[in-house]
Backbone as CSV, one residue per row, in Angstrom:
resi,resn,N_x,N_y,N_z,CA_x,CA_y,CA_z,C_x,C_y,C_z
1,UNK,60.218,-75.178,-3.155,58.906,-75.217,-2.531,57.832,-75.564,-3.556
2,UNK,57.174,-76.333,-3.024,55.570,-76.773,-3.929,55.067,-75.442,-4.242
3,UNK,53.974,-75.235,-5.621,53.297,-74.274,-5.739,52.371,-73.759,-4.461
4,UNK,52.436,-72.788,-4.661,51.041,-72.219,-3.491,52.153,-72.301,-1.815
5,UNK,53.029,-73.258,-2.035,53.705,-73.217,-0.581,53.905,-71.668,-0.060
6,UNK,54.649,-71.292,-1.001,55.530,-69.818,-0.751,54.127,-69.124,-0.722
7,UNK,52.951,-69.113,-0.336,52.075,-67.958,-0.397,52.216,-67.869,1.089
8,UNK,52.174,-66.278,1.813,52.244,-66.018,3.290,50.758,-65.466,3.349
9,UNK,50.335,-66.279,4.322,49.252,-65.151,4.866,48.594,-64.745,5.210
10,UNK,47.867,-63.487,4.995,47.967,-62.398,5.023,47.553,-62.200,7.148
11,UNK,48.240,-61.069,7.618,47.667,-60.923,9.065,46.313,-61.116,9.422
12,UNK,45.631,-60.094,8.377,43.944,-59.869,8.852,43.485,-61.000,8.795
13,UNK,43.999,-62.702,7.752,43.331,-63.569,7.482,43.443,-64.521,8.764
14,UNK,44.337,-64.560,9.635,45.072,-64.910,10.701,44.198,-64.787,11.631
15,UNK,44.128,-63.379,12.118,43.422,-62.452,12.809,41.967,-62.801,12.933
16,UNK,41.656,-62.630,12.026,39.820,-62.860,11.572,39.282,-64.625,11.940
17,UNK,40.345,-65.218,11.341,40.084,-67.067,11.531,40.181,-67.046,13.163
18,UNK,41.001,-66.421,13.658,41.240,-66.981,15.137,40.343,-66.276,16.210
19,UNK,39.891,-64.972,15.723,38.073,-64.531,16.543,37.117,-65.320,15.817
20,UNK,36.771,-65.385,14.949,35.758,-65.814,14.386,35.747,-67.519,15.175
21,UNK,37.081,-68.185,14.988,36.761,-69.425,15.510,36.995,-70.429,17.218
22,UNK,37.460,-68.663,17.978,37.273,-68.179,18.889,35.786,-68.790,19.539
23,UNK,34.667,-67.176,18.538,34.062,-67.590,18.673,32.580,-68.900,18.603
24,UNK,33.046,-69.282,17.705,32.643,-70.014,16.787,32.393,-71.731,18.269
25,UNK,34.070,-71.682,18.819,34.215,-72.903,19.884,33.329,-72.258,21.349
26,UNK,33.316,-71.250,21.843,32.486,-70.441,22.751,31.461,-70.777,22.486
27,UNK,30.364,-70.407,21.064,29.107,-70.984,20.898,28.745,-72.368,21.150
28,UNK,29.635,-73.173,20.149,29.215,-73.921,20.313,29.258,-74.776,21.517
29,UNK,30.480,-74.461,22.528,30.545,-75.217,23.849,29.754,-75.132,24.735
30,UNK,28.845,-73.841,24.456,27.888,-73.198,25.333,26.605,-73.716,24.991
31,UNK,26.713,-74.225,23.526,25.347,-74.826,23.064,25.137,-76.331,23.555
32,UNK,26.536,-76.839,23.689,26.593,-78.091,24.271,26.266,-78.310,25.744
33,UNK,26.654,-77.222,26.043,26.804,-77.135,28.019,25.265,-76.957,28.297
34,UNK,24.571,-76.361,27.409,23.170,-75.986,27.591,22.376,-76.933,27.501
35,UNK,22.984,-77.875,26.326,21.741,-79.336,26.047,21.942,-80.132,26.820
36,UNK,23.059,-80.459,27.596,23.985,-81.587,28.443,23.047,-81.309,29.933
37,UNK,22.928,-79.989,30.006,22.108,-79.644,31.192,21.265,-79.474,31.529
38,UNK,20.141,-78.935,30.090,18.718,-79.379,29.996,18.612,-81.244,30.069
39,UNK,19.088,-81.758,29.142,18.918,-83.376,29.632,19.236,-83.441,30.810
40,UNK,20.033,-82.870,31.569,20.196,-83.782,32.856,19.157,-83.071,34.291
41,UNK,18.735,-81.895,33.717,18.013,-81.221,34.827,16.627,-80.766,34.073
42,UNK,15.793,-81.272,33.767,14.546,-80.094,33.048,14.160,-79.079,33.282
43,UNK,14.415,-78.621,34.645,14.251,-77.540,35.293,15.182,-76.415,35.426
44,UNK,16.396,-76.854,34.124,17.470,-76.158,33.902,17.095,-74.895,32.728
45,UNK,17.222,-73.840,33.863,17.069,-72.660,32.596,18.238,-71.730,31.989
46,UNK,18.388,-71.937,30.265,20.056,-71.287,29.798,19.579,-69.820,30.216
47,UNK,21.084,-68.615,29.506,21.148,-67.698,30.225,20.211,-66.967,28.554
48,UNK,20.013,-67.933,27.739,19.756,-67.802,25.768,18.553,-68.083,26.351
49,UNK,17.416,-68.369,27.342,16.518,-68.808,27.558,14.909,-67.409,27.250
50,UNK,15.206,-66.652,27.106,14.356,-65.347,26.723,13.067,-65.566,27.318
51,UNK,12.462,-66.394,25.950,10.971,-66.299,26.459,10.446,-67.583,25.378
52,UNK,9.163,-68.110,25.338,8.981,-69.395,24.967,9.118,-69.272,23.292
53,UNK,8.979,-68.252,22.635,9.762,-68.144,21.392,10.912,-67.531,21.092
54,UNK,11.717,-67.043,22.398,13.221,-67.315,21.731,13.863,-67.353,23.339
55,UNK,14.268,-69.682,22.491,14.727,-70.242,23.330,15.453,-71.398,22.873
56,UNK,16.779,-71.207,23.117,17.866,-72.045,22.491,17.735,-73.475,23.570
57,UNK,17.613,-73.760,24.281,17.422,-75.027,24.878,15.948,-75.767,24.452
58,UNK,15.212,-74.978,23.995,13.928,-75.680,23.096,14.732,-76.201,22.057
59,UNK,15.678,-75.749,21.323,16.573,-75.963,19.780,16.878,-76.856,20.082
60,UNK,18.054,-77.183,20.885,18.901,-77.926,21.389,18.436,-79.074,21.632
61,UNK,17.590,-79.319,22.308,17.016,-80.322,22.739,15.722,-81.173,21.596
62,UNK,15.325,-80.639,20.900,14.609,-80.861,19.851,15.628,-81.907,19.076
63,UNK,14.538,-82.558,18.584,15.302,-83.909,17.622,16.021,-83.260,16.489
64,UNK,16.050,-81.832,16.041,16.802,-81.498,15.194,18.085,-80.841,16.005
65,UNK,18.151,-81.120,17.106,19.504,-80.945,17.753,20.587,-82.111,17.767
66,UNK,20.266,-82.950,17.379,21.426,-84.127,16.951,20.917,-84.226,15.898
67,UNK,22.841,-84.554,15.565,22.738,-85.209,14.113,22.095,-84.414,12.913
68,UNK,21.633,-82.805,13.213,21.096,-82.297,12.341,19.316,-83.025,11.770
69,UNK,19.194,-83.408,12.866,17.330,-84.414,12.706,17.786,-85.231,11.365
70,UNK,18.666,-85.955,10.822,18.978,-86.418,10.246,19.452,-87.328,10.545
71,UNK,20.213,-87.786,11.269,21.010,-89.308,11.402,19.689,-90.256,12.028
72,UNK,19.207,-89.396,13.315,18.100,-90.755,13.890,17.493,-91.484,13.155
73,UNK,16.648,-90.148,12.116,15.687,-91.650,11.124,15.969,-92.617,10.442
74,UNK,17.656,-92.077,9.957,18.213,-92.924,9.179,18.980,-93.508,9.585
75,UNK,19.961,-93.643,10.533,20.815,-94.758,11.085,19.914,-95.151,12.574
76,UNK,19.510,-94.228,13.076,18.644,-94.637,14.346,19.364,-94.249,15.631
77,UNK,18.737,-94.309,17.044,18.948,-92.982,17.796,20.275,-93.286,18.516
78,UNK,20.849,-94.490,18.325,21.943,-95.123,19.157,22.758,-95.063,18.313
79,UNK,23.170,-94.085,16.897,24.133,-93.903,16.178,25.188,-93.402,16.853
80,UNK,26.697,-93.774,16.227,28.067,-92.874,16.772,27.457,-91.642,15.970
81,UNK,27.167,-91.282,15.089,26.836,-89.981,14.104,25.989,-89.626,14.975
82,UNK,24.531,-90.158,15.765,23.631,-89.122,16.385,24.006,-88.379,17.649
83,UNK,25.377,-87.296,17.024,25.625,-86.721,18.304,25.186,-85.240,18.228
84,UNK,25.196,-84.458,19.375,24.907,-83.263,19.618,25.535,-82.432,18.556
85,UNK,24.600,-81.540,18.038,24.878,-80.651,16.113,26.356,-79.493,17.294
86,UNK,26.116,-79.231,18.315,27.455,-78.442,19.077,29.002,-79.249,18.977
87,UNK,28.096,-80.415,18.940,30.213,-81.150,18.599,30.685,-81.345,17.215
88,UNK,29.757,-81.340,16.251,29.615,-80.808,15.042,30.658,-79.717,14.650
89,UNK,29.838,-78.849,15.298,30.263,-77.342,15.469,32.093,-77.377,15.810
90,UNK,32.139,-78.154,17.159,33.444,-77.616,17.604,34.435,-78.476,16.574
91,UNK,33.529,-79.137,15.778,34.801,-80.435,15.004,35.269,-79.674,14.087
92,UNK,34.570,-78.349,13.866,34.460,-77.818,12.843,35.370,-76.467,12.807
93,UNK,35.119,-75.699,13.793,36.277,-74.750,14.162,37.621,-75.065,14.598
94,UNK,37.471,-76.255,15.006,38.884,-76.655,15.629,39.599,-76.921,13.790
95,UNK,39.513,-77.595,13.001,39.558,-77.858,12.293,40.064,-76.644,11.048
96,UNK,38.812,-75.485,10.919,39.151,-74.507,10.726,40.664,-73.425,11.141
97,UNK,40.625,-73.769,12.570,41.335,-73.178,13.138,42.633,-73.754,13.178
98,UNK,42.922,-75.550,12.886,44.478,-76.303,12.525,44.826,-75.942,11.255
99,UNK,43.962,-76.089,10.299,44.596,-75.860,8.854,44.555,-74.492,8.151
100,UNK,43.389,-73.493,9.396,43.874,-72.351,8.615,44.987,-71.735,8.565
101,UNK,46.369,-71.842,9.135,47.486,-71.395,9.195,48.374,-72.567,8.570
102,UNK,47.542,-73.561,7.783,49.353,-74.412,6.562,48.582,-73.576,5.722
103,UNK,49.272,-72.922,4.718,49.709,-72.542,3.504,49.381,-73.140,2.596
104,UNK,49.337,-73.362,1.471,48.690,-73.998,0.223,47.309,-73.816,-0.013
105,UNK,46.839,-74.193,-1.592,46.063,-74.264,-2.159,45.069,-74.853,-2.083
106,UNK,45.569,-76.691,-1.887,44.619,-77.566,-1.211,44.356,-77.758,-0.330
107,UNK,44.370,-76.866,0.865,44.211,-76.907,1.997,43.346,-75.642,2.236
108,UNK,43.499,-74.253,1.296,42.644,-73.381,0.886,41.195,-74.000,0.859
109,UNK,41.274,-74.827,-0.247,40.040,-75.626,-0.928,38.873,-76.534,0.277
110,UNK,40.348,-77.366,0.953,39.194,-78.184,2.033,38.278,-76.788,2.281
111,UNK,39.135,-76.220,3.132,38.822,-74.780,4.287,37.453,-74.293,3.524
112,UNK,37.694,-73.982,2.205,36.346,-73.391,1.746,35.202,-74.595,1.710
113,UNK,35.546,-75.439,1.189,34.640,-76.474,0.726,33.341,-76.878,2.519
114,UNK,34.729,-77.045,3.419,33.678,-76.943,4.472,32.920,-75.963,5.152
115,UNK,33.895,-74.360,4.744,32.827,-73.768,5.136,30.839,-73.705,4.279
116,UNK,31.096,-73.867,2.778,30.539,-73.419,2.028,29.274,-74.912,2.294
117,UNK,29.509,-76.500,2.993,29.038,-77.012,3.976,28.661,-76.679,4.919
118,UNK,28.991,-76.369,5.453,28.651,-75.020,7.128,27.448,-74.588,6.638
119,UNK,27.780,-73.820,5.537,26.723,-72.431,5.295,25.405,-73.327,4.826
120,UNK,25.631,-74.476,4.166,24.649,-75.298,3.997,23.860,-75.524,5.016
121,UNK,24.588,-75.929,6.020,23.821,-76.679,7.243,23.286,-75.414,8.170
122,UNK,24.154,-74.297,7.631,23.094,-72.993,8.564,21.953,-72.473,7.622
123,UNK,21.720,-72.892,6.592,20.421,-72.553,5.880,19.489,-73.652,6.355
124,UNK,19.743,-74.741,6.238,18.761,-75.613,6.509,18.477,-75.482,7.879
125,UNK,19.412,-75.573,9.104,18.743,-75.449,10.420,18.053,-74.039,10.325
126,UNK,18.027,-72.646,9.604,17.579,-71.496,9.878,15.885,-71.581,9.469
127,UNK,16.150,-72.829,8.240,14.999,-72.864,7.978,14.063,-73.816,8.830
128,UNK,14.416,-74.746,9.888,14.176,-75.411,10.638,13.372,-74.940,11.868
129,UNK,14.574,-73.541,12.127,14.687,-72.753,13.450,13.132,-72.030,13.393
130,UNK,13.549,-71.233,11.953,12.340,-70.257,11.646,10.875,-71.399,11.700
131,UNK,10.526,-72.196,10.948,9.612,-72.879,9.618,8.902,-73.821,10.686
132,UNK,9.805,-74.766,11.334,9.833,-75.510,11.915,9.350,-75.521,13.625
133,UNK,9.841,-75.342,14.117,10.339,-75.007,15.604,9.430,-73.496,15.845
134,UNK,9.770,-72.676,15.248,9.003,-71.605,15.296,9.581,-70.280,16.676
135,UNK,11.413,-71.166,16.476,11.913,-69.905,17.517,12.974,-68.830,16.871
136,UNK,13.395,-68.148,17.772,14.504,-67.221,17.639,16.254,-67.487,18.621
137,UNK,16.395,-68.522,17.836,17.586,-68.802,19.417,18.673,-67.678,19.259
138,UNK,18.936,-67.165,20.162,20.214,-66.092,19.730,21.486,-66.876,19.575
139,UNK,21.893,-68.051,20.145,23.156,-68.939,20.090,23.196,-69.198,18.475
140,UNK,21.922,-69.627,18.135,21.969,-70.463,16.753,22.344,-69.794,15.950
141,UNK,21.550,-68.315,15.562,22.182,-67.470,14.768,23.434,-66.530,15.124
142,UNK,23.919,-66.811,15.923,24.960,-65.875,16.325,25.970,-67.304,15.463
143,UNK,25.696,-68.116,16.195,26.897,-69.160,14.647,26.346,-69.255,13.279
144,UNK,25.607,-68.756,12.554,24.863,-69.162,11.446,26.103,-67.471,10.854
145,UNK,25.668,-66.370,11.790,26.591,-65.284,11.147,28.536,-65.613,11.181
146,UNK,28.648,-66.125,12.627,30.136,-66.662,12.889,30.646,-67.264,11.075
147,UNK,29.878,-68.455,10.795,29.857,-69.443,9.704,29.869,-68.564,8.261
148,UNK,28.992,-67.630,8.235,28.826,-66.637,6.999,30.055,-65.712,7.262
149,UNK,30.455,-65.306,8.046,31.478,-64.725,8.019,32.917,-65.270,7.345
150,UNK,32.964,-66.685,8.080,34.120,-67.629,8.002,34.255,-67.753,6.381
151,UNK,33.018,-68.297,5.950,32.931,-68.224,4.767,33.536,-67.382,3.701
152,UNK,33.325,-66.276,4.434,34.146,-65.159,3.790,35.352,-64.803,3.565
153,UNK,36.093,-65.048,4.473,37.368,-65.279,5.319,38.348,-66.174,4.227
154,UNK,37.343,-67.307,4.076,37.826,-68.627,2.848,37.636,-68.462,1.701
155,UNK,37.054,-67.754,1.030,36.885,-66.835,-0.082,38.198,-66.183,-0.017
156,UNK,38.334,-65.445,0.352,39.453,-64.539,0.317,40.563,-64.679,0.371
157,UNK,40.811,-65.702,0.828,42.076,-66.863,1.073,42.153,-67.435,-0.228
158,UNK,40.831,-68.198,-0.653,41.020,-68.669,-2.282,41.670,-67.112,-3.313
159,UNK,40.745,-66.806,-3.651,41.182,-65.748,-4.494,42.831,-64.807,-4.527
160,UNK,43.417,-64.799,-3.317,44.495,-64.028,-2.462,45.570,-65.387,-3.374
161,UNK,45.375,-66.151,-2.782,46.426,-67.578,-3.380,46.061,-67.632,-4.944
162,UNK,44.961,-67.847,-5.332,44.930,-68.026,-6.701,45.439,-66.689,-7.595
163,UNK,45.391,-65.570,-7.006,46.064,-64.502,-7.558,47.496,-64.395,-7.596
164,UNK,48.077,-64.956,-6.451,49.532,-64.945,-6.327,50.319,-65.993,-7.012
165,UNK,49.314,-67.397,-7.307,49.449,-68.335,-8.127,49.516,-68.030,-9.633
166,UNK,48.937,-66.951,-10.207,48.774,-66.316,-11.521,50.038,-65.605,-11.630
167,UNK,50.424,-64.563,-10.619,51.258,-63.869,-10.507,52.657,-64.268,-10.757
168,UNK,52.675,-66.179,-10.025,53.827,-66.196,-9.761,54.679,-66.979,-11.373
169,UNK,53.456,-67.507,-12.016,53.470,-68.375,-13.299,53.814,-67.245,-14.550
170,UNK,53.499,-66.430,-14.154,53.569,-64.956,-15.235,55.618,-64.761,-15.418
């Protein structure tokens, strides 16, 4: 077996990846179902809809809801990239959720590398959400914690392998 192959593991890491990215596809499908339906109805109110400062279909629908307000200015609004930041999301747990169960090191590494991306892109939209926009969406941060969590999750996975990798060279 390749190095790092023979590492098993661990249950809780199993466990934790598959709620977390559980929920992680729930949010975000719900964030999608919400913008898909504000565009198609304006008079569509989510169930995240509170009050006029905390309101996730204001988010959603805001130019920083695709593409992260980033692709339009720069590739422009008819981009394949300017899609809804929720399919983002699900590209992202699904993803999480195929390779967190192969084994190895470099596959450890993607896993962290994108969460520790993630966590990027939930600072900047938080600062968007807050700074910007001037709301409280409960969807948004309920994945901004999902993502900080995950994060964690991939941490622990690094360190767990790189320890057993020390262990096994000894």
């Amino acid at each position: 077996m390749a190095a790092g192959r023979s590492f098993r593991l661990p249950i809780w890491e199993i466990l934790s990846r598959c709620m977390l990215c559980t929920a992680g596809l729930v949010l975000s499908g719900y964030a999608f179902y919400v913008e898909t339906s504000k565009e198609a109805d304006h008079s569509y109110t989510a169930m995240c809809d509170v009050s006029e400062s905390v309101s996730c279909s204001k988010v959603f629908t805001s130019r920083f809801g695709r593409g992260f307000g980033l692709v339009e200015p720069i590739l422009g609004a008819d981009s394949p990239l300017n899609l809804p930041n929720s399919i983002f999301g699900l590209a992202f747990y699904i993803m999480q959720l195929c390779l967190g169960v192969v084994p190895g090191m470099s596959v450890s590494i993607v896993l962290l590398a994108t969460s520790v991306l993630s966590c990027l892109g939930c600072v900047y939209l938080a600062y968007i959400l807050y700074f910007i926009l001037q709301d409280a969406c409960i969807v948004c941060i309920s994945t901004y914690v999902v993502n900080t969590l995950m994060l964690v999750v991939n941490i622990k996975r690094v360190l767990l392998q790189r320890k057993a990798l020390l262990k096994k060279q000894q």
